[in-house]
TISEKE-300072 format. One record per residue (C-alpha): residue number from 0; x, y, z; residue in one letter. Coordinates in steps of 0.5 Angstrom, whole numbers, plus 500, padded with zeros to 3 digits. Layout:
+-----+-----+-----+-----+------+
|  nr |   u |   v |   w | rest |
+-----+-----+-----+-----+------+
| NUM |   X |   Y |   Z |    A |
...
+-----+-----+-----+-----+------+
***
This chain:
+-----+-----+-----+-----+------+
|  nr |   u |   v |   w | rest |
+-----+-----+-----+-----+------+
|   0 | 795 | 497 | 036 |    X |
|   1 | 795 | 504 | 031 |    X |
|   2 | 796 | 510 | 034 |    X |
|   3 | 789 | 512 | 034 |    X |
|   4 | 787 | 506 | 038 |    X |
|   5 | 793 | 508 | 043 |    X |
|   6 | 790 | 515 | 043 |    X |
|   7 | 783 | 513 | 045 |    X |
|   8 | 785 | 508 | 050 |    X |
|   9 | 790 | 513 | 053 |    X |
|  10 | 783 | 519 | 054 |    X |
|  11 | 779 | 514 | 057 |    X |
|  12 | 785 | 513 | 062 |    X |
|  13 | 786 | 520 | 064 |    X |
|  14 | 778 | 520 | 064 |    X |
|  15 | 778 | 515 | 069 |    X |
|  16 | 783 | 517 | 073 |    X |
|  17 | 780 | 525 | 073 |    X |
|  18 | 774 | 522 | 075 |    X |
|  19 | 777 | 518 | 082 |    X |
|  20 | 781 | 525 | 082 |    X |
|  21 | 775 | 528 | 084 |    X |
|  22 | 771 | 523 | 087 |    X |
|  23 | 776 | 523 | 092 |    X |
|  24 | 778 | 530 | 093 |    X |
|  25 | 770 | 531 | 094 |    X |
|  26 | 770 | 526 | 100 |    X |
|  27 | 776 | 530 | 103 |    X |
|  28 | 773 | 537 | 102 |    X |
|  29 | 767 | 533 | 106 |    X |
|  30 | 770 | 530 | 111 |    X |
|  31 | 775 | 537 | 113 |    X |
|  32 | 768 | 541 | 113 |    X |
|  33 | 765 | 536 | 118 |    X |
|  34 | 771 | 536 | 122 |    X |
|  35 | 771 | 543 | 122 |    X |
|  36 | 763 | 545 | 124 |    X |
|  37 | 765 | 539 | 130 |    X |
|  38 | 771 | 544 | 132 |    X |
|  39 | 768 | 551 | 131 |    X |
|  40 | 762 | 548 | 137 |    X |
|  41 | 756 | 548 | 132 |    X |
|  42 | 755 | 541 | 133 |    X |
|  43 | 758 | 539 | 141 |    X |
|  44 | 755 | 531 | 139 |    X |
|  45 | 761 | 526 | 141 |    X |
|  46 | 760 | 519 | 141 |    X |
|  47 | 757 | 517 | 148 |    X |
|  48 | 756 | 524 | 150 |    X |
|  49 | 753 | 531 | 149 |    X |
|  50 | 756 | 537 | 152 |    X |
|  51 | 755 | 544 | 153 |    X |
|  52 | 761 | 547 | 153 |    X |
|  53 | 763 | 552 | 159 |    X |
|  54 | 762 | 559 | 157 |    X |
|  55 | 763 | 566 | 160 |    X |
|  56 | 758 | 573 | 160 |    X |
|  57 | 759 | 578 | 163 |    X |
|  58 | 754 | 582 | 169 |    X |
|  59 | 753 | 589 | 170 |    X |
|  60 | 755 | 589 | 177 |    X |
|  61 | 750 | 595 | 181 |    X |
|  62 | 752 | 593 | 188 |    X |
|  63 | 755 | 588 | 192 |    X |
|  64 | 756 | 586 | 199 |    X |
|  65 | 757 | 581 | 204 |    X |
|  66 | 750 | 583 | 207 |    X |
|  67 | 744 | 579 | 204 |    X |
|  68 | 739 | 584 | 207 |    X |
|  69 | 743 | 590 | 204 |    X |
|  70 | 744 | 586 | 197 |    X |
|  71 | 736 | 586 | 198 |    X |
|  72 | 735 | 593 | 198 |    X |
|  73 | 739 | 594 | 192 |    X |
|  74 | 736 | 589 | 189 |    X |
|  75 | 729 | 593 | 189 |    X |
|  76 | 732 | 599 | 187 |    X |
|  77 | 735 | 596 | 181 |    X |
|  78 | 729 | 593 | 178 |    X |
|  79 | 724 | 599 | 178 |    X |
|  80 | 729 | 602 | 174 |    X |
|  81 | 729 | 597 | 168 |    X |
|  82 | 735 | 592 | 170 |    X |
|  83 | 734 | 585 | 173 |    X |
|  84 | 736 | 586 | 181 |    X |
|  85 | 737 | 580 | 181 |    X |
|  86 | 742 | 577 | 187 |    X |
|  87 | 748 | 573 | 185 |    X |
|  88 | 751 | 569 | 190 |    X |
|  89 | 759 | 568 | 190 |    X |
|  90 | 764 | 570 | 194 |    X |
|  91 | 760 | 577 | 196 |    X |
|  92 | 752 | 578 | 194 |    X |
|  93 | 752 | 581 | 188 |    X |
|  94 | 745 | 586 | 186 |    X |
|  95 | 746 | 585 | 177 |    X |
|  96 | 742 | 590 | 172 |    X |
|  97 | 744 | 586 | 165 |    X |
|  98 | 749 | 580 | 162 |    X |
|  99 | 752 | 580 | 156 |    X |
| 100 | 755 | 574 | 151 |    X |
| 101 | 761 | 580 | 149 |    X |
| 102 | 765 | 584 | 154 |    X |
| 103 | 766 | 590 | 150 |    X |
| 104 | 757 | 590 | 150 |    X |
| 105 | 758 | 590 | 157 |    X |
| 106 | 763 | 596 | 157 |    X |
| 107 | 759 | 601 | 153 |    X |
| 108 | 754 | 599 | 158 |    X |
| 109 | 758 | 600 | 163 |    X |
| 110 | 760 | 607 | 161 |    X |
| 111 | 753 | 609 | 160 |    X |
| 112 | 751 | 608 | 167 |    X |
| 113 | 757 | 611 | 169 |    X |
| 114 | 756 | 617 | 164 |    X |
| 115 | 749 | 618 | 167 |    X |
| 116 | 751 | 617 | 175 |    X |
| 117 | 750 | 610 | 176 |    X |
| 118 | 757 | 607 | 180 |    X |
| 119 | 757 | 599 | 177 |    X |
| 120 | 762 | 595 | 175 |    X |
| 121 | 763 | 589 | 170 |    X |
| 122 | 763 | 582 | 174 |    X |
| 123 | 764 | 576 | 170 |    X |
| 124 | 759 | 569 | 171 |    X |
| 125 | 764 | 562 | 169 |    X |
| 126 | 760 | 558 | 167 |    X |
| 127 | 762 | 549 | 167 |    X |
| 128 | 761 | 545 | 162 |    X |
| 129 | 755 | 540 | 162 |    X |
| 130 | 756 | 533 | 160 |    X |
| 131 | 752 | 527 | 160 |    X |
| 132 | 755 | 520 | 158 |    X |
| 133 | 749 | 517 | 154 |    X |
| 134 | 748 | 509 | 150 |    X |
| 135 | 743 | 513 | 146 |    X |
| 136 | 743 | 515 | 138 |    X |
| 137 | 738 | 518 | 133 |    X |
| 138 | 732 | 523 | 136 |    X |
| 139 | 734 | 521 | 143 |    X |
| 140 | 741 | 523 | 142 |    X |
| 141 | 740 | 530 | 139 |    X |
| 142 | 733 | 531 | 144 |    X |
| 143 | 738 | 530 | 150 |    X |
| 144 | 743 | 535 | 147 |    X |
| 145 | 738 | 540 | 145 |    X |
| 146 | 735 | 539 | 153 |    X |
| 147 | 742 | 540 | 155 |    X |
| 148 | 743 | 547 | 151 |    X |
| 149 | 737 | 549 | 153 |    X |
| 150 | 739 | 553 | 159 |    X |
| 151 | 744 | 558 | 154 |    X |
| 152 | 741 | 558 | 148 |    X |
| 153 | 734 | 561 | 152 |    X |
| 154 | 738 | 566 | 156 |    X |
| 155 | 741 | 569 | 149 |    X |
| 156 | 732 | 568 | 147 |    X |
| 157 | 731 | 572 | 154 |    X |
| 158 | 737 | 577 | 153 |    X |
| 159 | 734 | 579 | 145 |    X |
| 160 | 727 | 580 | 148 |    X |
| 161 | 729 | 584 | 153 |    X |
| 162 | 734 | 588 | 149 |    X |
| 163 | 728 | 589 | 144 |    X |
| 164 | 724 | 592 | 149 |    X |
| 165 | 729 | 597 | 152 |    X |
| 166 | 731 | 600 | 144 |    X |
| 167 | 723 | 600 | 144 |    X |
| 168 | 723 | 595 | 138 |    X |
| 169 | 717 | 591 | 141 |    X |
| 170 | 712 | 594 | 145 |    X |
| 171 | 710 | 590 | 151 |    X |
| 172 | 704 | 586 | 148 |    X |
| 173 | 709 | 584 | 142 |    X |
| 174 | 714 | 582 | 147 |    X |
| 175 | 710 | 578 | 151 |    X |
| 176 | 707 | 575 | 144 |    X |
| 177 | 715 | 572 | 143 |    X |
| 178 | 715 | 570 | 150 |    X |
| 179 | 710 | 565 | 148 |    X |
| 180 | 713 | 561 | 142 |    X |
| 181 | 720 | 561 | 146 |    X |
| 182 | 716 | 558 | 152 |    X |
| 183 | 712 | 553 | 146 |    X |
| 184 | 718 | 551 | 144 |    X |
| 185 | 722 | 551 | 150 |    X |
| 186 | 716 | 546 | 152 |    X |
| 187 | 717 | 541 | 146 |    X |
| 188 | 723 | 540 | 147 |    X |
| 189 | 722 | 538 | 155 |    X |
| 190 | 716 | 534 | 153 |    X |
| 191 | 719 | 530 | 147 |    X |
| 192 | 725 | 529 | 153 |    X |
| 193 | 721 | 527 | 158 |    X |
| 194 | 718 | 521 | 154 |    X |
| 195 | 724 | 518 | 150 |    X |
| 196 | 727 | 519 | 158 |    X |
| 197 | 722 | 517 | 162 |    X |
| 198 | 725 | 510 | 163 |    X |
| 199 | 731 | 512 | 163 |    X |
| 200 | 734 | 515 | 170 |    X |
| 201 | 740 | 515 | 171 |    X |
| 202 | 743 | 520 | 176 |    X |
| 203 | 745 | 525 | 171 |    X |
| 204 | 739 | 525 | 166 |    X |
| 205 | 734 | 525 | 173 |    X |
| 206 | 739 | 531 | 175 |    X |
| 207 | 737 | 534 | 168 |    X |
| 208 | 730 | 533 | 168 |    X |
| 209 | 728 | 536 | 175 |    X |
| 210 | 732 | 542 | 173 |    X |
| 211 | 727 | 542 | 165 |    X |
| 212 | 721 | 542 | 171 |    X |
| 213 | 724 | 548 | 174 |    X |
| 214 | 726 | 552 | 168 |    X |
| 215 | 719 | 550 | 166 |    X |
| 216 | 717 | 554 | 173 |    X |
| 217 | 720 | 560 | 171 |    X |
| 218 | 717 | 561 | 164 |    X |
| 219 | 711 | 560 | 166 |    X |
| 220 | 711 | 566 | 172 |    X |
| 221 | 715 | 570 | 166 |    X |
| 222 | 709 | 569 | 162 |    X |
| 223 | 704 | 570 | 166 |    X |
| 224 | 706 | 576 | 169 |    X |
| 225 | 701 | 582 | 169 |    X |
| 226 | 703 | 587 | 174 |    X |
| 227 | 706 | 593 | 173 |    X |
| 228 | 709 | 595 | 179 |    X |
| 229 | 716 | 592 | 176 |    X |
| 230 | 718 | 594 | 169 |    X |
| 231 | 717 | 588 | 165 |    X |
| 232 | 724 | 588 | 162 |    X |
| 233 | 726 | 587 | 169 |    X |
| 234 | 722 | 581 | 170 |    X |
| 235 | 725 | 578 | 163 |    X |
| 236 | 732 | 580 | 165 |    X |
| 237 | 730 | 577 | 172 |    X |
| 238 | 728 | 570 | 169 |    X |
| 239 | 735 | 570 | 164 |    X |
| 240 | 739 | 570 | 171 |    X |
| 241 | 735 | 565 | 174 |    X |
| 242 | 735 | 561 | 168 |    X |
| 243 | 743 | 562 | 169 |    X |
| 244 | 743 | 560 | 176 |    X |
| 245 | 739 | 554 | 174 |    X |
| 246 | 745 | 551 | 169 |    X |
| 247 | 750 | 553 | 176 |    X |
| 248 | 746 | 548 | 180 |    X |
| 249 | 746 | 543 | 175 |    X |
| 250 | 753 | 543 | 173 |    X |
| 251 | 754 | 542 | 181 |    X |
| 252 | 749 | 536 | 181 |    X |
| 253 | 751 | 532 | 176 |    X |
+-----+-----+-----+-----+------+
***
């Protein structure tokens, strides 16, 4: 073989070999980035079972005590004033204004409050994890995660509208519009549950598909509320809260 010959076979090799190089180094890459969009929580789909991880927000605490009654009467305070009065059950009655994913939020609000002679506190929400074991794959996998994430992902929707009334970024009526399309697609999602999962009720999915039906409810009093003896911020707060209590029950339940 000349050196010519010996020189073009030699390229060919190093090409063949770069071009392996760099396949596998692609498939590397690929694989790293899945693993690391599953790690960061952008995807919570594993197989046999979807989730919602456990998470924590952080309540402006107007009030509490051990009397349901007085909790009441704070309660109603709060709500003409543009927060939630939303009574929170734990080892006390617990009268909140607001929540937030951030605690450092709730801190400036905090100061805010306190600034202006509101005396409140910061009480934090824990919640669970969810996780229902499911043989299904496909549209029917990602519908039930989406059902199983609702509850967080429609109290973040809630808390963006309420805060967008509040800095007077939307009015009312421009409000009450983007709780609609929440509403729609919030209703999609249930609907498309309920027909892939009709005929499949397990304990744990039954538990789901009751709490939806509830949801359901409160968006449905949340759109249809029209009068203006409570701030509608409030009403928007209240349902968040609700929305929250909900997600509480249904951990406790499956």
């Amino acid at each position: 073989m000349t050196n010519k010959n010996k020189s073009h076979t030699s390229s060919k090799i190093f090409v063949i070999l770069l071009t392996i190089f760099c396949i596998a180094l692609c498939i590397s890459f690929a694989e790293l980035f899945s693993s690391l969009i599953t790690t960061s929580g952008l995807s919570s789909v594993k197989d046999g079972e979807v989730k919602q991880n456990a998470f924590n927000l952080f309540a402006i605490n107007l009030y509490q005590t051990e009397t349901q009654s007085l909790a009441f009467e704070n309660a109603v305070l709060a709500k003409k004033q543009g927060g939630a009065g939303y009574i929170w059950e734990g080892d006390n009655f617990y009268v909140l204004a607001s929540c937030y994913e951030n605690e450092a939020d709730a801190k400036k609000v905090q100061e805010t409050l306190q600034e202006n002679g509101t005396t409140c506190s910061i009480y934090t929400l824990t919640f669970d994890s969810l996780a229902i074991e499911t043989t299904s794959s496909g549209q029917e996998k990602n519908t039930l995660l989406q059902s199983v994430q609702i509850y967080k992902n429609l109290y973040k929707q809630l808390y963006d509208l309420s805060v967008s009334i509040d800095t007077q970024l939307l009015s009312e009526i421009e409000a009450k519009i983007n709780l609609n399309e929440i509403t729609s697609n919030f209703k999609k999602i249930k609907a498309n549950f309920t027909a892939l999962f009709n005929s499949q009720l397990t304990s744990s999915i039954l538990e789901l598909k009751l709490s939806l039906e509830n949801v359901d409810v409160i968006l449905d009093e949340l759109t249809q509320y029209s009068s203006t003896e409570t701030p509608y911020t409030s009403m928007v707060k209240y349902a968040y809260f609700e929305i929250l209590d909900e997600y509480t029950d249904l951990t406790k339940a499956v």
